[in-house]
C-alpha positions in Angstrom: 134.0 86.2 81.8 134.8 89.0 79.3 134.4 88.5 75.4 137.7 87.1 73.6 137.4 90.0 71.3 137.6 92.4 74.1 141.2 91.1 74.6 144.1 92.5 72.3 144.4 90.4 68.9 147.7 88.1 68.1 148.8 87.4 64.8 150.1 88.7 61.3 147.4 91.7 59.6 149.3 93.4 57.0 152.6 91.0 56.0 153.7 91.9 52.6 156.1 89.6 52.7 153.5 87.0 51.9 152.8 88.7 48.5 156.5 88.7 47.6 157.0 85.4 45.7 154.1 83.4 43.7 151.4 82.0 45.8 152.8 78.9 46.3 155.8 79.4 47.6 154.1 81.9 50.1 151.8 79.4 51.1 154.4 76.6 52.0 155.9 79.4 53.9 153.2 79.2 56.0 153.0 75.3 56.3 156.3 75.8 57.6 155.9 78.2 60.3 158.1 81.2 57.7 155.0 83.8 58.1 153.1 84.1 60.7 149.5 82.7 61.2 146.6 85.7 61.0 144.4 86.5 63.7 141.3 84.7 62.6 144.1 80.9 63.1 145.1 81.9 66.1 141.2 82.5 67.2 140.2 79.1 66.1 143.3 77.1 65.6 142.8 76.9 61.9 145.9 76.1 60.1 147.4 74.9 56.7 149.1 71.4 56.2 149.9 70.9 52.9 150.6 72.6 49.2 149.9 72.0 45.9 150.2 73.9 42.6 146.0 74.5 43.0 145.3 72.4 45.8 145.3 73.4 49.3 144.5 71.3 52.4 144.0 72.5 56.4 143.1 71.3 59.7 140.8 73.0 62.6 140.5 71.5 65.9 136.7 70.9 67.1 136.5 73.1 70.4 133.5 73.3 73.1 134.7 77.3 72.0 132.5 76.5 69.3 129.0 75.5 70.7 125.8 76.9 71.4 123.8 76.9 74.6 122.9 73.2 73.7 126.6 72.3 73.5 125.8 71.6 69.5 128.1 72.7 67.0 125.6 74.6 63.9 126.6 74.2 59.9 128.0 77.8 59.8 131.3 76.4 61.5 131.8 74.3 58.1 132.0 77.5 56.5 134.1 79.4 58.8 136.6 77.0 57.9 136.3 76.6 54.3 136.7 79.8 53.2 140.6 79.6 54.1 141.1 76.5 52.3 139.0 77.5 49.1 140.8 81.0 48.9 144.2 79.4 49.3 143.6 76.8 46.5 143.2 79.9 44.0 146.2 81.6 45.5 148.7 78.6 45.0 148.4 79.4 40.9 149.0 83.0 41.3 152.4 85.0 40.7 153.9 87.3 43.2 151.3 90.4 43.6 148.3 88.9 43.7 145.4 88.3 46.1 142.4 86.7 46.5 139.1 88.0 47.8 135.8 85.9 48.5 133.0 86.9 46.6 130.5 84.0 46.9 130.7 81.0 49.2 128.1 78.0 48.7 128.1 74.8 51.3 126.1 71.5 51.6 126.2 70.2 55.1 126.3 66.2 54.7 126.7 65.4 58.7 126.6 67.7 61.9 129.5 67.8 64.1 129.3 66.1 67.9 132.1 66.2 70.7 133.1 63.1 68.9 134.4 65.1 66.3 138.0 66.1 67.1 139.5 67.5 64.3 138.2 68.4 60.7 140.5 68.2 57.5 139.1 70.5 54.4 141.3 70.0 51.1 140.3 72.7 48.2 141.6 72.1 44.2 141.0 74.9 41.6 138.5 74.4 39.2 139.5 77.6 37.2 142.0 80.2 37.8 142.1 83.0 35.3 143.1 86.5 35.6 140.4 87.9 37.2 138.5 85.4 38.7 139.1 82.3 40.3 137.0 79.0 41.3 137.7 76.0 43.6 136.0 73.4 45.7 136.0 71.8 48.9 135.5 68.4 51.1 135.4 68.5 54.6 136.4 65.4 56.6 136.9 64.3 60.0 139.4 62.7 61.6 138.1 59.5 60.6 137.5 60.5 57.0 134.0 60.5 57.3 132.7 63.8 55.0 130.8 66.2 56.6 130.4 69.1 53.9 130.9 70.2 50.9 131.2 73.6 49.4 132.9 75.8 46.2 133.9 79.4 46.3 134.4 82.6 43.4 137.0 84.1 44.3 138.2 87.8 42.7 141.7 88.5 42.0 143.2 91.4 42.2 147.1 93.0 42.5 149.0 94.3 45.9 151.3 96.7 45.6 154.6 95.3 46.6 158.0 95.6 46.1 159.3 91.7 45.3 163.2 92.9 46.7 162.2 94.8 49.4 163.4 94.0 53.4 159.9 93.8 55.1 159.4 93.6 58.6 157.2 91.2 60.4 154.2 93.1 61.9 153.2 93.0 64.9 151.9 89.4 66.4 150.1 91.0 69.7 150.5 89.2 73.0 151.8 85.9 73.6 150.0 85.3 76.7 147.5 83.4 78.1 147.6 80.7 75.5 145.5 81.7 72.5 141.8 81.7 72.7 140.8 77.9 71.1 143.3 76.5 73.4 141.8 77.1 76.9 139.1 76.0 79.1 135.9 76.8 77.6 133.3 78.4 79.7 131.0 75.9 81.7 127.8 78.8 82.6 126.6 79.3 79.3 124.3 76.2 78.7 121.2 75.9 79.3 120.1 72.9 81.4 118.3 69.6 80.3 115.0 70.5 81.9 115.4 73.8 80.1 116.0 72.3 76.6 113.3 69.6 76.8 110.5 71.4 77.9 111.2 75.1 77.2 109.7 77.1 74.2 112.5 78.0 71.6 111.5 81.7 71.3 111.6 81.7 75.1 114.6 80.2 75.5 116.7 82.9 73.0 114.5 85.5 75.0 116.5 84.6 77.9 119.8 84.2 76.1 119.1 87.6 74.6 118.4 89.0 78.5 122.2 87.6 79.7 120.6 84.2 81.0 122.8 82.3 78.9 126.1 83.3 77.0 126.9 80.6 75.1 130.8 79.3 74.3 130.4 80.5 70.8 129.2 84.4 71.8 132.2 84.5 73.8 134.9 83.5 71.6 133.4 86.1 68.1 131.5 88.8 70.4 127.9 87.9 68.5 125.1 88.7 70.2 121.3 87.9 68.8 119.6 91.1 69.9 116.0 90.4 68.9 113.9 87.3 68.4 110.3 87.1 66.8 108.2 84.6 65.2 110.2 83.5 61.9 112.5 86.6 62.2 116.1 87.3 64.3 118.4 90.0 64.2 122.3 89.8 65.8 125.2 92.0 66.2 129.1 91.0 65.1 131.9 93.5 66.1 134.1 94.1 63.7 137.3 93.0 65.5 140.8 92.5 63.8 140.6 89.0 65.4 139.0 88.1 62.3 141.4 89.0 59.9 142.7 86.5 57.9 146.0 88.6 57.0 144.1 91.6 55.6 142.4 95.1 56.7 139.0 92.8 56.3 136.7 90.7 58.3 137.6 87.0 57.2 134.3 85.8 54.4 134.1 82.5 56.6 133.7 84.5 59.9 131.0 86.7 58.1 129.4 83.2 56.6 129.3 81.3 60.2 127.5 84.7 61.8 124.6 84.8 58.7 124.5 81.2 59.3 123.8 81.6 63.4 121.1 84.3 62.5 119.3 82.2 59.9 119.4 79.5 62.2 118.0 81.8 65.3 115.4 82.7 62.7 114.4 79.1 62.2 114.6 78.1 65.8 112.0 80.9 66.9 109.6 78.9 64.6 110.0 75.7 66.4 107.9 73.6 69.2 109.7 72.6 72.7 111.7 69.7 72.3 112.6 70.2 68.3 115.8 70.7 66.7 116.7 71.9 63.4 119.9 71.2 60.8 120.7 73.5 58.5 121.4 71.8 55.3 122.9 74.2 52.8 123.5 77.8 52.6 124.8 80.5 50.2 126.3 83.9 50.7 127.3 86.2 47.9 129.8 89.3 49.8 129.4 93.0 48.2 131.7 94.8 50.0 134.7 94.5 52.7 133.3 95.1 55.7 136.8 96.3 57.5 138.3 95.4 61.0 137.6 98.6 63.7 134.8 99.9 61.6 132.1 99.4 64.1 129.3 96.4 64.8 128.1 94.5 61.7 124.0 94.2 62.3 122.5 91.1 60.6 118.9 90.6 59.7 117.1 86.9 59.2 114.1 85.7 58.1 112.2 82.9 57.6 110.7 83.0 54.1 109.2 79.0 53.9 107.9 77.2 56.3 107.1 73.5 55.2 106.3 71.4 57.7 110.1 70.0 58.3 112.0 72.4 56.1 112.1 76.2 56.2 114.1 78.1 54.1 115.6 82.2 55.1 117.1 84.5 54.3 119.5 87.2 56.3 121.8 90.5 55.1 124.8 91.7 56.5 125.2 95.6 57.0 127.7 97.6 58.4 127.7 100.4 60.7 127.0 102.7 57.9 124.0 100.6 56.6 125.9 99.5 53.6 125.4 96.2 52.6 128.5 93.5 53.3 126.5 90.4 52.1 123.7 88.4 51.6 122.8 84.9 52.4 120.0 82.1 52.3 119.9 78.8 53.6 117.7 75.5 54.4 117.2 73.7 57.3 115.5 70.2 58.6 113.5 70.9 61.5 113.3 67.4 63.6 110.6 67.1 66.0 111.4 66.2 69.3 114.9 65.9 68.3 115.6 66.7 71.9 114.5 63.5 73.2 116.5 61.8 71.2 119.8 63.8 72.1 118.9 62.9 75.7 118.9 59.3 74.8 122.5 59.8 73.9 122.0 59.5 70.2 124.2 61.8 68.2 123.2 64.6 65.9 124.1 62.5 62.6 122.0 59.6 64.3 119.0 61.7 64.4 118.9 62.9 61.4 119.6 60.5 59.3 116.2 59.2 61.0 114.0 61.8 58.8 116.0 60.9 55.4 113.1 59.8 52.8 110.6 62.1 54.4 107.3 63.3 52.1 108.0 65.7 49.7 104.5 67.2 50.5 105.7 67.9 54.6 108.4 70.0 53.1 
């Protein structure tokens, strides 16, 4: 099975249209189906619901697209969907000719995801919005209500050159067929099995991913590869496909967040015993510059900085093809020993950890 971002994107990059009225009005457009969703929503099935003069609510369905080899779901999916949510919030108080860029992104994971979890729900308000600069916060629910994370954004503001009475075009939405990637079968080959997971050594096992043993669900649908695993250190690879747009000539900050995230979190897991597990438990990413869609592969550098004896803390950059710098991120994680065990006992993720809560400060 070929990488989804080998395939031809679908979806709206470029639609000035969207920039024509006051931010608002352009985002109920979109509720209503009036523009058309970027690449990046019709990827992962993220999509707005509902509008408010600095508030901003959407939806994302919770696919097997989005596992590892373990069938888990890590924290960096929380931020690939907050960023669209958080970004939209500031747009809804903006006039016509404005847009909003990500410039740092900071999330608190509260409770991991499971196959339990159908659907999230992430609902942004402004907390300031001036002419420059604009902040706004996030809560991320499931479909029961219970919260799973947390974040807040900065977001820069800047104009678009548009012409408010102009007759724009729709762009080009790419291919309507097969259906579009978060809606089909996910792959079943790219897990590894239980005797695998129980008894196999971490670093081993992403040697073997990194080989082509294993392609996980998640590598598939974004292209990411880890190419190189040591003790305490991982490097990956992200293409820079226009899959990830999220209207614009950029790489969607979200889609940038959830890849730092997986390499901080392959940084951790080369640290750990067989049977362990690990949560990430916050991270933080501050972006320098657009990294742009078709400019080549993105490299990505973690490393373990701390390493208490259940939490170690890393930290991982973001580069692009030229070796400029795209962004920067750090983040924590709970390691759980012999979390495995308990996974194969049927407990769930949440279960498990909330099993370590009250641990020594002096193990950390």
């Amino acid at each position: 099975m070929n990488n989804i971002t080998d395939e031809h994107y679908r979806g709206s990059i470029g639609d000035l249209r969207a920039f024509q009225k006051p931010g608002l009005d352009a985002f109920k457009r979109y509720i209503r189906g009036g523009l058309p969703a970027p690449p990046i929503s019709r990827l992962v099935g993220m999509r707005p619901t509902e509008a408010g003069l600095g508030k901003a609510t959407f939806t994302m369905p919770i696919t097997r697209w989005l596992e590892d080899g373990f069938g888990l779901y890590w924290g960096g999916v929380y931020a690939l969907f907050a960023d669209a949510p958080l970004a939209s919030a500031i747009w809804t108080t903006l006039p016509a000719g404005k847009s909003v860029a990500t410039s740092e992104l900071s999330m608190s994971f509260i409770r991991p995801m499971s196959r339990k979890t159908a659907n999230m729900v992430g609902r942004a308000e402004v907390v300031h919005s001036g002419s420059q600069v604009g902040l706004s916060m996030i809560q991320i629910t499931d479909q029961d209500g219970r919260m799973l994370a947390f974040g807040s954004t900065r977001c820069l503001i800047s104009d678009i050159s548009v012409d408010e009475g102009a007759e724009y075009t729709s762009p080009d939405l790419g291919p309507t067929d097969p259906a579009d990637p978060y809606l089909r079968p996910p792959p079943e080959d790219g897990y590894f099995n239980l005797d695998q997971v129980m008894h196999g050594t971490p670093i081993d096992l992403q040697r073997g991913a990194i080989r082509g043993e294993r392609v996980f669900p998640v590598w598939r649908l974004t292209g990411y590869r880890v190419m190189s695993i040591e003790d305490g250190h991982a490097t990956g690879q992200l293409p820079t496909s226009a899959w990830f747009s999220n209207g614009g000539f950029a790489i969607y900050g979200g889609l940038l967040a959830w890849a730092a995230e997986f390499t901080l979190g392959a940084a951790v897991y080369s640290t750990l015993g067989p049977g362990d597990v690990f949560a990430t438990l916050d991270m933080h990413i501050r972006f320098t510059r657009p990294a742009l869609v078709n400019s080549g592969d993105l490299s990505l550098t973690a490393s373990v900085n701390h390493r208490g004896r259940l939490l170690r803390v890393s930290s991982c950059y973001v580069d692009n093809a030229e070796g400029k710098r795209v962004a920067m991120a750090t983040s924590s994680a709970l390691v759980v020993k012999g979390g495995v065990r308990e996974l194969r006992k049927g407990r769930l993720p949440d279960e498990i950890l909330a099993g370590v809560n009250g641990t020594d400060d002096r193990l950390l």
